[in-house]
C-alpha positions in Angstrom: 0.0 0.0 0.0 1.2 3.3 -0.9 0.5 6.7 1.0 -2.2 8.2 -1.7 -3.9 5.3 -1.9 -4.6 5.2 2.5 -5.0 8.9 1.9 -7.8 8.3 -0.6 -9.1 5.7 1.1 -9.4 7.6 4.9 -10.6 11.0 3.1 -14.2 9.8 4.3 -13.2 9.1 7.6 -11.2 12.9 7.9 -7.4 14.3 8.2 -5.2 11.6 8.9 -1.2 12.0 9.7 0.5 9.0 7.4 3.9 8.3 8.8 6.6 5.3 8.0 6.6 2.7 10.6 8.6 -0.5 10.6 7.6 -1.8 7.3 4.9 0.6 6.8 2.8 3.3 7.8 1.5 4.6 11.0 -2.0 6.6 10.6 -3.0 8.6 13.5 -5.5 11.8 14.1 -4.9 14.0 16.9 -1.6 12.3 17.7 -3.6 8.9 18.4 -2.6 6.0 16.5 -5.3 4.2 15.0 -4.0 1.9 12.1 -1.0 0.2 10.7 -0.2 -0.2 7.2 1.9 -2.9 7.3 3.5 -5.0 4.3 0.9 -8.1 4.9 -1.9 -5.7 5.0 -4.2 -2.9 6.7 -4.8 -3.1 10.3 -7.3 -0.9 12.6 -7.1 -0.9 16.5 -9.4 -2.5 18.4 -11.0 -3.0 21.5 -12.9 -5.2 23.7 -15.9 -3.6 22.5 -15.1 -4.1 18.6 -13.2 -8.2 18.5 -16.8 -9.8 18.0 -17.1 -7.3 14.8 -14.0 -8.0 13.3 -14.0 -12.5 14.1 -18.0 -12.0 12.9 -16.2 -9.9 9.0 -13.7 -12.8 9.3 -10.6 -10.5 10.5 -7.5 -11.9 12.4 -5.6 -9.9 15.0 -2.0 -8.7 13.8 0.2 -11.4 14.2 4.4 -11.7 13.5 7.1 -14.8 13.8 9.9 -14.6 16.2 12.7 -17.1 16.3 10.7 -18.8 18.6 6.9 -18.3 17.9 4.3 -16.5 16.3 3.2 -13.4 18.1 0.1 -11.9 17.9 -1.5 -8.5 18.6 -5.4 -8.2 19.8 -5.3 -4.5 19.8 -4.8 -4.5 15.6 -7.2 -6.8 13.4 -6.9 -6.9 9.5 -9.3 -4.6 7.5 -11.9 -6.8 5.9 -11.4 -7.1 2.1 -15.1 -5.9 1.6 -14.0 -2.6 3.2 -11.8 -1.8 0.4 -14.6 -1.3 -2.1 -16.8 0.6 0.2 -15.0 3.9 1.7 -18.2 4.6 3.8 -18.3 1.4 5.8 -14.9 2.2 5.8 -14.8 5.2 7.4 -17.6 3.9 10.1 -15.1 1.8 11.0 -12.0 4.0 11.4 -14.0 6.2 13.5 -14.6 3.4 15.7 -10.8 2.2 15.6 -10.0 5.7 16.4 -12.6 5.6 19.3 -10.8 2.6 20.4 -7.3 3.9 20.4 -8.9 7.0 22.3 -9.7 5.0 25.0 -6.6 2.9 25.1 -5.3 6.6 25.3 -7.4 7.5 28.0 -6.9 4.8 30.2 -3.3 4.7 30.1 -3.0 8.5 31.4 -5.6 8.0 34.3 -3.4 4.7 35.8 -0.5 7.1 35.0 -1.9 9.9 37.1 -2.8 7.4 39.6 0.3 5.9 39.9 2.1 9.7 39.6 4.7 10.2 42.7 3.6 12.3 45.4 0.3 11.2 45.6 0.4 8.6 48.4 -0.2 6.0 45.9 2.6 3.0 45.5 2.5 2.0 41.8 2.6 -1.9 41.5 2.4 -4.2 38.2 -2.0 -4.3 39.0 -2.6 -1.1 39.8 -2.0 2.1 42.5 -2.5 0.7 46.3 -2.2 3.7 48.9 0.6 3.6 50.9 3.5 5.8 51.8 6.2 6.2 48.7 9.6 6.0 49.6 11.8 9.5 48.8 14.1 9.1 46.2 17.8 8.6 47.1 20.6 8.7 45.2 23.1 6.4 45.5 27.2 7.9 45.5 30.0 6.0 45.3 32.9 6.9 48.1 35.7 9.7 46.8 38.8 7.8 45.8 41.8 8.6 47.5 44.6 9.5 45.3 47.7 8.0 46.6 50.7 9.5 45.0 54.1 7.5 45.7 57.3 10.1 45.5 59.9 7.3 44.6 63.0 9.6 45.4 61.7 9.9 49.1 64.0 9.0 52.2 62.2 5.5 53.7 62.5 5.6 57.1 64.3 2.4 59.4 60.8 0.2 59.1 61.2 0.4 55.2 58.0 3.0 55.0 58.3 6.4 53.2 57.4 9.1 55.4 55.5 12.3 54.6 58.2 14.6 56.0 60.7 13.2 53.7 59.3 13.3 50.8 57.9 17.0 51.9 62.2 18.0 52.8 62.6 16.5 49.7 60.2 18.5 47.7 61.1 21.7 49.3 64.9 21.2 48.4 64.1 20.6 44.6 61.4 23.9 45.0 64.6 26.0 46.3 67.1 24.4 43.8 64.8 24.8 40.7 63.9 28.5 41.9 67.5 29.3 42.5 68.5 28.6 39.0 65.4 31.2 37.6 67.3 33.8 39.3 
């Protein structure tokens, strides 16, 4: 599918945004992404409200092969073929894949404000449960300590450098190299 033909065929539904995705198109209003136009066809979102319509047309939900399986995708179901031929039905039901994806939308920023930090809510993998939230630390990892070995320094009788030493010996080659300036 090429981008004048989906623009052709979604001019009854209204102003669409066409852009490439994976192997294909992405077509969203509003900034909502409705349907994919994908090499092995033409597929609308969908929702629990809208799966009996598309098994009742004979659609099947988006599917794709990994290395290990097939995958498939409830929330996209192939365009019927009929659809094709009649832009009207057609755009009936883009406006009701575009009603679906609103309230995918929809329901995905309320568990995020839910779940939003500050609010006394702990976020967890089935929902916000009110509790306390824990304050954000930031972990640090201790200064290093840059040891500096002067090899020219006296070792005292234990076989240890000493800081005093290696200080006299610092302050004679100071003097020595200042001496020579003058």
């Amino acid at each position: 599918m090429d981008r004048e033909f989906l623009i052709d065929l979604f001019a009854g539904f209204g102003p669409v945004t066409i852009r490439r995705m994976f192997s294909g198109f992405g077509i969203s209003a509003d900034g909502i992404n409705f349907a994919l136009a994908l090499r092995s066809g033409l597929y609308l979102r969908a929702d629990e409200t809208s799966f009996a319509r598309f098994e009742e047309a004979g659609s099947k939900p988006f599917s794709y092969e990994t290395r290990a399986r097939t995958m498939t995708v409830r929330s996209y179901w192939q365009v019927p073929a009929h659809l094709f031929d009649d832009t009207d039905e057609f755009a009936v039901w883009a406006r009701d894949a575009f009603a679906a994806a609103q309230r995918a939308a929809l329901s995905k920023r309320t568990s995020k404000k839910r779940a939003a930090p500050g609010n006394g809510l702990v976020p967890t993998r089935g929902g916000a449960k009110p509790g306390p939230t824990k304050p954000a630390v930031k972990k640090t990892k201790p200064a290093k300590v840059a040891k500096s070995v002067d090899k020219s320094a006296d070792k005292s009788p234990a076989g240890r450098k000493t800081r005093s030493a290696t200080v006299a010996r610092g302050r004679q080659t100071s003097r020595a190299a200042s001496s020579r300036t003058r």
